[in-house]
C-alpha positions in Angstrom: 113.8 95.8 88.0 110.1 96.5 88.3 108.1 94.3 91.4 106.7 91.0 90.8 102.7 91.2 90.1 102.5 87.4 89.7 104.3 84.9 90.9 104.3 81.2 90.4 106.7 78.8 92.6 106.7 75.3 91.8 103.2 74.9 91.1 101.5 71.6 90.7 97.7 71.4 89.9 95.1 68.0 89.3 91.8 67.8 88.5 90.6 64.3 90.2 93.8 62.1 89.5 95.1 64.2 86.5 97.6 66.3 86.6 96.8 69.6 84.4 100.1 71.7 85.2 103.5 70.3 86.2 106.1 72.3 88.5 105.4 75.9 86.9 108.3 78.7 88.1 107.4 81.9 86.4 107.9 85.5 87.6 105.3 88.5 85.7 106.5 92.4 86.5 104.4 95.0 86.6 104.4 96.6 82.9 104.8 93.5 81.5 102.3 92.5 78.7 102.0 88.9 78.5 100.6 86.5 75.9 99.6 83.0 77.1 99.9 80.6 74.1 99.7 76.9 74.3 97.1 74.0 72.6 93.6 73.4 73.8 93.5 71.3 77.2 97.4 72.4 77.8 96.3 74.3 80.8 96.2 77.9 80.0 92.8 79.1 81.7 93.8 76.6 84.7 96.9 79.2 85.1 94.0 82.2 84.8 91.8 80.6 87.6 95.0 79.7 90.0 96.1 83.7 89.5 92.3 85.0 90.0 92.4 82.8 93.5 89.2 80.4 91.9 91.4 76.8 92.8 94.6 76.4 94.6 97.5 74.3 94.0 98.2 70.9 95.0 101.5 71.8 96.1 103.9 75.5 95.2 102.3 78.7 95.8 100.8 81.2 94.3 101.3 85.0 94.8 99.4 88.3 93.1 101.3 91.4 94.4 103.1 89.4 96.7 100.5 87.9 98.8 97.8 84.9 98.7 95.6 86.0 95.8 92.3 86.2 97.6 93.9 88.9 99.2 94.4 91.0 96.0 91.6 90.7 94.3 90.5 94.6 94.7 93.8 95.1 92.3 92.7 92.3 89.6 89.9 92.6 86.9 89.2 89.2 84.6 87.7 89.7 80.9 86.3 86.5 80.0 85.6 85.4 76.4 82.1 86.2 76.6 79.2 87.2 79.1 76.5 84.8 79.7 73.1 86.8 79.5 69.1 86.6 78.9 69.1 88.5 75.7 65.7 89.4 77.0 66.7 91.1 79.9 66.7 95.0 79.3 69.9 95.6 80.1 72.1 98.7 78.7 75.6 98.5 78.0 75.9 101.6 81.0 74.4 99.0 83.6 76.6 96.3 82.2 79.9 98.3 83.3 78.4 99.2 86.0 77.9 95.4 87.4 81.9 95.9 87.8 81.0 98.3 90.8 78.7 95.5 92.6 81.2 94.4 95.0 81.9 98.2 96.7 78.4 99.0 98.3 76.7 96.8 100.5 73.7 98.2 100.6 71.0 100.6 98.1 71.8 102.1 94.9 74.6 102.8 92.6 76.1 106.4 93.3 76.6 109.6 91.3 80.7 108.6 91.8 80.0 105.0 90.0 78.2 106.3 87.2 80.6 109.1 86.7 83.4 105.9 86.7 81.2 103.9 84.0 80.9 106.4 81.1 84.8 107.0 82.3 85.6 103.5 81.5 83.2 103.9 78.1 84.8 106.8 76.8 88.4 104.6 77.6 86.9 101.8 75.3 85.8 104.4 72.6 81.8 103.0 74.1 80.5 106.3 75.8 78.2 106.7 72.6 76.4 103.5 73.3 75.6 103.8 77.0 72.4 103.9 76.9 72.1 101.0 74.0 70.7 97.8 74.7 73.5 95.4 75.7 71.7 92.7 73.7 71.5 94.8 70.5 75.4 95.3 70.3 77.6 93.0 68.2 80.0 91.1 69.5 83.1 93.5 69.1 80.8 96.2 70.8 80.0 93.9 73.2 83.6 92.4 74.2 84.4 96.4 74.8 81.9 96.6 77.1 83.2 93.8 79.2 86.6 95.1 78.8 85.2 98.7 80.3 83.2 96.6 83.1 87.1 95.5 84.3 88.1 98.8 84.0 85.9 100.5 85.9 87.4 98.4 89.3 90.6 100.3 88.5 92.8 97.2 88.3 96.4 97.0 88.1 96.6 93.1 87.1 94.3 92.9 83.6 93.4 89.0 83.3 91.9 88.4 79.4 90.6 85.0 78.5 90.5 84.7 74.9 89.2 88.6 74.4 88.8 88.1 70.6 87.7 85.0 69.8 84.3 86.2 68.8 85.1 88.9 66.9 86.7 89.9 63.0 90.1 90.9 62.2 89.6 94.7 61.9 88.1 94.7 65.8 90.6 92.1 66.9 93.4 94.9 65.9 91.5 97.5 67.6 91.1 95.6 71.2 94.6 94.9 71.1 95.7 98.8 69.9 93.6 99.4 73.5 95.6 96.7 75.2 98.5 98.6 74.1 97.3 101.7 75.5 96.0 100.2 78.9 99.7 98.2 79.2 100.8 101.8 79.9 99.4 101.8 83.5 98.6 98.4 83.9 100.1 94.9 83.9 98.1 93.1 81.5 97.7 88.8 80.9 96.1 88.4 77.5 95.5 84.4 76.7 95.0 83.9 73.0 95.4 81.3 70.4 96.2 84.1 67.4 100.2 84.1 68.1 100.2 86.5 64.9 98.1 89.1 66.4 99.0 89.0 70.4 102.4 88.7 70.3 103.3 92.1 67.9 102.1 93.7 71.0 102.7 91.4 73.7 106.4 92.3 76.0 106.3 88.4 76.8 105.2 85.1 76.1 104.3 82.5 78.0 104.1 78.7 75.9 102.0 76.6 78.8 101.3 73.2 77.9 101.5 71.4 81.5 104.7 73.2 81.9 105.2 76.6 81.5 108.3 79.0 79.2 108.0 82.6 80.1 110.2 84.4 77.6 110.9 88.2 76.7 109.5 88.6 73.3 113.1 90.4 72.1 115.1 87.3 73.6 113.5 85.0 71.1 115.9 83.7 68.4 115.2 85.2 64.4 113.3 81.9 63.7 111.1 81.8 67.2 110.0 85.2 66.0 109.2 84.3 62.8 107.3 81.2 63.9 105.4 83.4 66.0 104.1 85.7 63.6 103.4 83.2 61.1 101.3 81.3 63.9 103.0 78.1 64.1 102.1 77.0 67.1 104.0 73.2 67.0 107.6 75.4 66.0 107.4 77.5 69.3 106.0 75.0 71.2 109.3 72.9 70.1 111.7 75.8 70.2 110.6 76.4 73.8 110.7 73.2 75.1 106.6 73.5 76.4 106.2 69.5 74.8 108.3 68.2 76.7 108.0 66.4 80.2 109.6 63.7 82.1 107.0 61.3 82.8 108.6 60.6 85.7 109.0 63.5 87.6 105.1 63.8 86.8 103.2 64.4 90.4 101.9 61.4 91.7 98.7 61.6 93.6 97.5 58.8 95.9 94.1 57.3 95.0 92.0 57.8 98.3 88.0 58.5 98.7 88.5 61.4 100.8 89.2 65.1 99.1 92.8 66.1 97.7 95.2 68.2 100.4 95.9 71.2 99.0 98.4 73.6 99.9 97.1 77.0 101.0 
């Protein structure tokens, strides 16, 4: 059995007095590609923030490569949906990937070795072509490779995506997943999406999260959990893997005080 890359352990997380994800136990191995599926507000990009380190739980742990993710951060790259940017700015899609670099040097330039690692990570992406393109004047599949090759270029074994193609057609959709296929082959990969019909004929795993969490190898699913899938019926998988579903009264109950929430580190 491969290692653990991610692992959840009873994990409870709130926001103020609400509880957002109930008592998640979930283990991800490395080579594993997972789809995270679930409804809007279910708490699917609170699971992405808990892995990348950005909140901790109220109570369970956390662990990236078996240790406190903060500590493994130089293994993990995050694609988010989009990149926030002054269209204004001159900006090329080469220094774009390159802001994936910014962490290593803590003082003057970006080296010969960085550069050489950017138009690596563009020719990966099928990109190198546009390096020296304005960032601004690509369209929005061009530009969602771009921030995949910006991950890249940290050399990641744990791939976090956050919706990678919502903002993009069918025919690119296809073709960032056909790359997520490829990358899968040296990386573990976390894709969240909300196209079940897409994600999960490439995906090794899926993960239903809807304040509690199903992690389920794609080939265990029963004949009519895969057909839901691929049809996109969200409510049918949801059902069939019990992600609806919580006991109100197991729910974590938080005492109302003015001070901040403990949380356990």
């Amino acid at each position: 059995m491969t290692e653990p890359v991610v692992q959840f352990n009873n994990v409870c997380f709130a926001y103020d007095q609400e509880e957002i994800l109930h008592n998640i136990t979930l283990t991800i191995r490395s080579g594993n590609m997972v789809a995270i599926v679930g409804p809007n507000g279910g708490g699917k990009s609170t699971l992405l923030r808990l892995m990348l380190g950005l909140i901790t739980p109220i109570r369970g742990t956390v662990t990236l490569f078996s240790t406190p993710p903060e500590f493994a951060r130089h293994r993990v790259a995050y694609v988010p949906q989009y990149l926030l940017f002054d269209p204004a700015f001159p900006i090329t899609a080469l220094d774009v990937v390159l802001l994936g670099r910014i962490g290593q040097h803590r003082i003057g330039a970006f080296r010969r070795a960085d550069r050489a690692a950017a138009r690596e990570a563009l020719n990966q992406v099928s990109m190198a072509h546009l390096a020296r393109r304005s960032f601004a004047g690509l369209s929005g599949g061009e530009r969602q490779r771009i921030i995949i090759a910006q991950a890249l270029i940290a050399d990641p074994d744990l791939l976090l995506l956050d919706e990678p193609t919502a903002n993009v057609d069918s025919r690119i959709e296809h073709q960032i997943y056909d790359l997520l296929n490829v990358l899968n082959q040296r990386m573990t990969i976390i894709v969240v999406s909300h196209n079940l019909s897409v994600v999960t004929r490439h995906a090794s795993h899926v993960a239903c999260v809807n304040r509690t969490a199903s992690l389920l190898p794609l080939a265990e699913l029963a004949e009519t959990q895969r057909a839901a899938v691929h049809s996109g019926d969200m409510a049918v998988l949801q059902h069939e893997l019990s992600c609806q579903i919580i006991n109100p009264t197991e729910s974590l109950r938080i005492p109302h005080h003015s001070g901040p929430v403990e949380t356990n580190r």
